[in-house]
C-alpha positions in Angstrom: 183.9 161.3 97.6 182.4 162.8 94.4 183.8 165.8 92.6 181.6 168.3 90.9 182.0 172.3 90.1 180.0 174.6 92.0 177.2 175.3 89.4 176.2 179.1 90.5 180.6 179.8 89.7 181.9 181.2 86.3 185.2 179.8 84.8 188.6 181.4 86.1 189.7 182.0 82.6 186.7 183.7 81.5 186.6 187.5 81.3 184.4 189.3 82.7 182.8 192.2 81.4 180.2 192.9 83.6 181.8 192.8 87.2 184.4 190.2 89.2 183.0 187.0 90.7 184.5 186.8 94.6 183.9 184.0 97.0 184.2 184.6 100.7 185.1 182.2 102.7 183.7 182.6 106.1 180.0 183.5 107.4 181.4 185.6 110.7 181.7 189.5 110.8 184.8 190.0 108.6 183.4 187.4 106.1 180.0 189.2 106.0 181.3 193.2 106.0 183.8 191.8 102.7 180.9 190.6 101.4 178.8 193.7 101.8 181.8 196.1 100.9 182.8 194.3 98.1 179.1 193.5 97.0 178.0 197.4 97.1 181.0 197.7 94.9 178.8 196.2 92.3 181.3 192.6 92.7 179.3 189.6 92.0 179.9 187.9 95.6 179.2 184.1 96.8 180.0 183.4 101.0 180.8 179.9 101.7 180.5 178.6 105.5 180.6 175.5 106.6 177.6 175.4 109.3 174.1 175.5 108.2 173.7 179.0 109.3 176.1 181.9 109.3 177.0 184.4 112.0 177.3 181.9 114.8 180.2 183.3 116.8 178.7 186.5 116.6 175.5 185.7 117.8 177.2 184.1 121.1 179.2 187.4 121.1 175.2 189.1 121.3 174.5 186.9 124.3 176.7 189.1 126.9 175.3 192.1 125.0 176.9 192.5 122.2 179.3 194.7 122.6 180.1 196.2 119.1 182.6 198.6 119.2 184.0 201.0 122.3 183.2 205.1 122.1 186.7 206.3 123.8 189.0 208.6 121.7 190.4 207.2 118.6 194.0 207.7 119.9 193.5 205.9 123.1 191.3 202.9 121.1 194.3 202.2 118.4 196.6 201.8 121.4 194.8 198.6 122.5 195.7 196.3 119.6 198.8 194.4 119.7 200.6 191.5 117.8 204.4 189.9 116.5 205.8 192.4 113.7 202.1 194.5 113.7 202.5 197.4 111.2 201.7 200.0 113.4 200.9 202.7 110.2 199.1 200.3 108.0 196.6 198.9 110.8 196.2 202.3 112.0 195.1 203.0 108.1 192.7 199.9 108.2 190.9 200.9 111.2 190.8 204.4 110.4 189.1 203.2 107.2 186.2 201.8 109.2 186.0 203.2 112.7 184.1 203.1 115.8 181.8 206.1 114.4 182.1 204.3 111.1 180.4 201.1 112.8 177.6 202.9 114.5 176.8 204.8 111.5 176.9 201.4 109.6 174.6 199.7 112.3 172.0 203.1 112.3 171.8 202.6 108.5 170.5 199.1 109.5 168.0 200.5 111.6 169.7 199.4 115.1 170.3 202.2 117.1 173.5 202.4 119.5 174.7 203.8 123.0 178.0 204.0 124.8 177.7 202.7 128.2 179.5 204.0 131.3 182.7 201.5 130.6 182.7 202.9 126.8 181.5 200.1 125.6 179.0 200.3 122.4 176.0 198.0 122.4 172.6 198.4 120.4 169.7 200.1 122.1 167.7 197.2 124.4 164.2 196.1 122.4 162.0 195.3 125.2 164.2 195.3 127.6 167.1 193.0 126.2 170.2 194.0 124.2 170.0 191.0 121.4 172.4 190.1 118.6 169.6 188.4 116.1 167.7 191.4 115.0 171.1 193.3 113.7 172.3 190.2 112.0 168.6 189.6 110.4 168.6 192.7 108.8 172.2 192.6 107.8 171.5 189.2 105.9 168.7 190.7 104.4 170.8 193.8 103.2 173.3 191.2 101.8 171.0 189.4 100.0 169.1 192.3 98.5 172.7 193.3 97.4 173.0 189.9 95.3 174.8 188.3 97.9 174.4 184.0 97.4 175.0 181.6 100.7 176.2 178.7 100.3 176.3 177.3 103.5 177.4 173.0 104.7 180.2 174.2 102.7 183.5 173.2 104.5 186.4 174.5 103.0 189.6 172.2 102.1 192.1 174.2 100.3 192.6 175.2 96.6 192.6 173.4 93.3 195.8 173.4 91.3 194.3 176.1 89.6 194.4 178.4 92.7 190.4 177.1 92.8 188.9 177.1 96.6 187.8 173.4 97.1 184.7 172.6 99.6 182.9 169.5 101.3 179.2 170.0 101.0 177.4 167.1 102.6 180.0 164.6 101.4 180.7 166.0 98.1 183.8 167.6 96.8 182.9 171.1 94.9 185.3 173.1 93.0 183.9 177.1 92.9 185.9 179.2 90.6 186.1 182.7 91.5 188.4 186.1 90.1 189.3 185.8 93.5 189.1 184.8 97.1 188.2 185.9 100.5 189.5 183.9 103.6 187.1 185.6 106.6 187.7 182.0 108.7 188.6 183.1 112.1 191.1 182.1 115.0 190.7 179.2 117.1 188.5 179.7 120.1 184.9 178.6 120.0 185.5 175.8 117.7 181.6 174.7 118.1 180.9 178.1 116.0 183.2 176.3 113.1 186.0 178.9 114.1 188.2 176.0 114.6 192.0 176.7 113.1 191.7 174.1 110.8 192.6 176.4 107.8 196.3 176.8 109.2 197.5 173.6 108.0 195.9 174.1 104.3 198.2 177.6 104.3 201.2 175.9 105.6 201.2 173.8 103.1 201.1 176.2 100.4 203.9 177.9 102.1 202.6 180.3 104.2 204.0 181.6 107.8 201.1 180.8 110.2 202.4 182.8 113.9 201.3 179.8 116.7 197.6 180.5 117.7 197.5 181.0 121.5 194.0 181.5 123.8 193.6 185.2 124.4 191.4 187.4 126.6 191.5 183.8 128.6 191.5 182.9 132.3 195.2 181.1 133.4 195.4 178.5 135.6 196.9 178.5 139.0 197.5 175.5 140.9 195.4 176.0 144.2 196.1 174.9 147.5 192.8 173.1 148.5 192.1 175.4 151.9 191.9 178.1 149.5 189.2 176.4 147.2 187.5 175.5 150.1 187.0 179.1 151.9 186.8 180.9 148.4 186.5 178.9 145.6 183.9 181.4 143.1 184.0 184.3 144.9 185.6 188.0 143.5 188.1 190.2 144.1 187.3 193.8 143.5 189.4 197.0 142.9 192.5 195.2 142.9 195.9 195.8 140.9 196.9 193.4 138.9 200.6 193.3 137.1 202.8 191.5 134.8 205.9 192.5 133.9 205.6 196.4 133.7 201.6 195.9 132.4 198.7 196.9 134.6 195.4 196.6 134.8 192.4 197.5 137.3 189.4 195.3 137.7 188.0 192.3 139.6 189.0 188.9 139.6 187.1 185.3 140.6 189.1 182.6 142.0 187.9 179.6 139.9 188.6 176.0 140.8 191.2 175.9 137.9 192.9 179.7 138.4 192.0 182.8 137.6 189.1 184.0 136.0 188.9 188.4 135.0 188.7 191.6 133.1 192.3 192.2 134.3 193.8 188.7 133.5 192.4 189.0 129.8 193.6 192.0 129.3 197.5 191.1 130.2 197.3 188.0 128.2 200.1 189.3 125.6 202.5 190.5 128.8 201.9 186.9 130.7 202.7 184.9 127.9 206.4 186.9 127.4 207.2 186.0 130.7 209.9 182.7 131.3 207.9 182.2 134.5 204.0 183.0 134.1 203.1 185.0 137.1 201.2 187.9 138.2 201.4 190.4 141.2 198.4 191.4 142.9 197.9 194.8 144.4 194.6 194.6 146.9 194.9 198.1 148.0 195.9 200.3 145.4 194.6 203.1 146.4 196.5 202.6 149.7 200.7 202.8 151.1 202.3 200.5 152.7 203.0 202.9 155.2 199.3 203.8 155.6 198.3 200.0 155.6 200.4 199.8 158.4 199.1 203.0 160.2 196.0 201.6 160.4 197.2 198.3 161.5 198.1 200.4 165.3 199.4 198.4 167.9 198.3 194.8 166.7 201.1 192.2 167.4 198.6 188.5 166.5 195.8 187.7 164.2 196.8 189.9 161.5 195.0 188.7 158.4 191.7 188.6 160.6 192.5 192.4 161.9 193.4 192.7 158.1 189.8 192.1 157.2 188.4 195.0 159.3 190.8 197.7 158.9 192.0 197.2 155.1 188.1 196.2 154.6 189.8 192.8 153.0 187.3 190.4 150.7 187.3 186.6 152.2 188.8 185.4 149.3 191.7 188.0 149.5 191.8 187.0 153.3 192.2 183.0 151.6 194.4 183.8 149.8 196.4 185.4 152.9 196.1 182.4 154.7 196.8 180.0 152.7 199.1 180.2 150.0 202.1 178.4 150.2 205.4 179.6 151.1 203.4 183.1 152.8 203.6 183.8 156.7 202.8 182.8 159.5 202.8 186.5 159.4 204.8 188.1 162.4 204.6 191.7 162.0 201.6 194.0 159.8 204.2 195.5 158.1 205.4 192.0 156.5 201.5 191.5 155.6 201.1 194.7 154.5 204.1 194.2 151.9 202.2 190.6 150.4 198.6 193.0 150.0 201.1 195.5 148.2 202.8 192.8 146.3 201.0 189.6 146.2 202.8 187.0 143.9 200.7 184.3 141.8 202.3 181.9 139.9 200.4 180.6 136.6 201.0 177.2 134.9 199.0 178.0 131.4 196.2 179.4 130.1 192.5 177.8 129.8 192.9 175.7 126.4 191.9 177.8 123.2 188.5 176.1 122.3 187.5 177.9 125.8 189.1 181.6 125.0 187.0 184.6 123.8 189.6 185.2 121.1 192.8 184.2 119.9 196.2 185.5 119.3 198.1 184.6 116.5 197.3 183.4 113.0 198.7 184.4 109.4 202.1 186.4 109.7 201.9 190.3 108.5 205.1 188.9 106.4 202.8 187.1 104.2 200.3 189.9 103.3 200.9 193.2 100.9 198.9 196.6 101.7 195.4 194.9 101.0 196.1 191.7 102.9 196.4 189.6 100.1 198.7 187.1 100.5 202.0 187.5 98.2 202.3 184.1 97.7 198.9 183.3 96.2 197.7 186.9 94.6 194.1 187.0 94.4 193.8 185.5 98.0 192.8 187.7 100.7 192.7 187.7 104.6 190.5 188.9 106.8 189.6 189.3 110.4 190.7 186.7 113.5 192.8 184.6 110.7 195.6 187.4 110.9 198.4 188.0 113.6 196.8 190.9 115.8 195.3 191.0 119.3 193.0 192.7 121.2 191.0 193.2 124.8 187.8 192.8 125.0 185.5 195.8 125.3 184.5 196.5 121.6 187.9 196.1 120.0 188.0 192.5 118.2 184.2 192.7 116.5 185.9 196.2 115.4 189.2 194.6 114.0 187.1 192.4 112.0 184.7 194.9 110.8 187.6 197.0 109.5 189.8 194.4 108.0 186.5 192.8 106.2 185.9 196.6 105.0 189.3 197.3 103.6 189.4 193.7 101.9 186.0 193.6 100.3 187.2 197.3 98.6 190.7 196.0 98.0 189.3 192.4 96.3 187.0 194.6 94.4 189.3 196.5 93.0 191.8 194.1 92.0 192.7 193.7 88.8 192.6 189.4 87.4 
């Protein structure tokens, strides 16, 4: 493989009296917010991704609507990120620095009007008819470049140069880019196809740096079916259920899926499933109902209880399946022993979907590693931003969010930095 230096790069060693020279790494929303932040801070700025085109994960995000952000209260929206060792005070500060108003401000100023929907979640304004990601992330590109902004894109990254240098694969060809500093925006692990593919982890381990395990998040789990239940309900929902693990709840629907479970709810207790010994969730069907009154309206029936479960609980078929044919369950012999398993319905998991199929991921570089700008102590002048780092979130708004406001307070921390 042939060697050459990026030719658009200045020397590391070279001082700079105009402004600092930073390459981002990483065309997705963290990489591209750095850019802009640190850009607009009057930063010369070159992004580096390795597909032909950037933005790819979040155009895929655009295809379910792209939901940008979520308009409930600050206090309840900080509550909903999680990770191992998260500094609760400085992520608070880094969101606070960019919020959810922050974003739709940012996005109006682009000329894409938002509005919170019913579930709080933020989206931009349909255009003829259809919310679409490509005409927010046109005109953000267009700001980017009109900021100075250079692409340089079939740029795979491979690590540094014993210089602290980032080190590329473009087409074939090793390139050396020298920078005042770097930006690593490269993301988790799930939708590899995207170029969000991990592969950064081992570079960083090697340079000594604590990577936390990456795990699929905001994923369906899989549950090892009896075949009777496939058969009566295989694809169809559960609604208004319960769902718990541990002392975590959530509300919602779920689909029963030919591998497991499929759902809002299941997503959402990702974090609490995965501390459990034993994977397993217990399902409420009727939690807005006792036991006591599940019984009540049960009467006098003494046979067929699941189908006289169906009319008078108003059971779904694939509740009823489940009812009927999970191991180790019935035969039922009273209501109130069926009424107990709708109350308190136990599924047992085996793992989650594999990570290239998650929305997001959990793990990634340890909050150890980083100071207050999310530079990494062990190589200053490297910074981190967005999925790469150790936090988690729901869906609803909360990860395009994360990575907004990490890029932010990077791209004015990199700016800022002194060589």
């Amino acid at each position: 493989m042939a060697t050459r230096k990026a030719t658009s790069s200045v020397h590391p060693h070279l001082h700079l009296t105009t402004n600092r020279h930073i390459a981002v790494i990483g065309g997705g929303p963290a990489g591209l917010r750095a850019a802009e932040v640190a850009a607009g801070n009057g930063s010369r700025v070159t992004l580096y991704d390795a597909m032909p085109s950037v933005g790819r994960k979040f155009l895929i995000a655009g295809k379910s609507g792209l939901n940008l952000t979520n308009g409930e209260s600050w206090e309840k929206f900080i509550e909903k990120y999680s990770g191992n060792e998260l500094p609760q005070e400085q992520w608070k500060n880094i969101l606070s620095q960019f919020d959810n108003d922050a974003l739709r401000d940012w996005a109006l100023k682009l000329g894409i009007e938002t509005f919170v929907a019913s579930s709080g979640k933020v989206f931009p304004k349909p255009v003829d008819g259809t919310i679409r990601a490509a005409p927010l992330l046109r005109r953000w590109i267009e700001k980017l470049r009109a900021l100075g902004v250079e692409f340089k894109t079939r740029h795979r990254w491979t690590g540094f140069d014993s210089n602290g240098q980032p080190t590329f694969d473009h087409s074939g060809e090793a390139v050396t880019a020298y920078h005042d500093a770097t930006v690593l925006a490269l993301g988790g692990a799930s939708w590899p196809k995207t170029g969000s593919d991990g592969g950064w982890q081992s570079i960083l381990i090697e340079r000594g740096i604590k990577i936390v395990p990456m795990a699929p998040a905001n994923c369906g789990w899989e549950v090892n079916w009896p075949e009777q239940v496939l058969h009566d309900a295989e694809g169809a929902p559960m609604k208004n259920l319960l769902l718990s693990a541990g002392a975590a709840t959530r509300r919602g629907e779920l689909v029963i899926t030919r591998y497991g479970l499929e759902g809002g709810p299941i997503y959402r207790l990702g974090p609490a499933i995965r501390s459990q010994t034993n994977p397993h969730v217990i399902i409420d069907f009727k939690p807005d109902m006792s036991e006591q009154e599940l019984n009540e309206k049960m009467g006098q029936v003494t046979r067929n209880f699941v189908r006289e479960a169906r009319r008078r609980w108003r059971l779904d078929p694939a509740t009823c399946a489940l009812l009927k044919h999970l191991p180790n369950r019935g035969p039922w012999k009273t209501s109130a022993q069926l009424a107990h398993e709708v109350k308190h319905c136990r599924i047992d998991l085996t793992r989650p979907r594999p990570i290239g199929e998650a929305i997001s991921s959990a793990g990634g570089v340890a909050w150890a590693e980083l100071d207050e700008n999310l530079m990494l102590q062990k190589m200053p002048t490297v910074f981190v931003a967005g999925e790469m780092i150790d936090w988690e979130a729901p869906t609803g708004g909360y990860l395009l969010q994360a990575c907004f406001a990490t890029g932010t307070h990077v791209g004015h921390a990199v700016s800022r930095s002194s060589i």
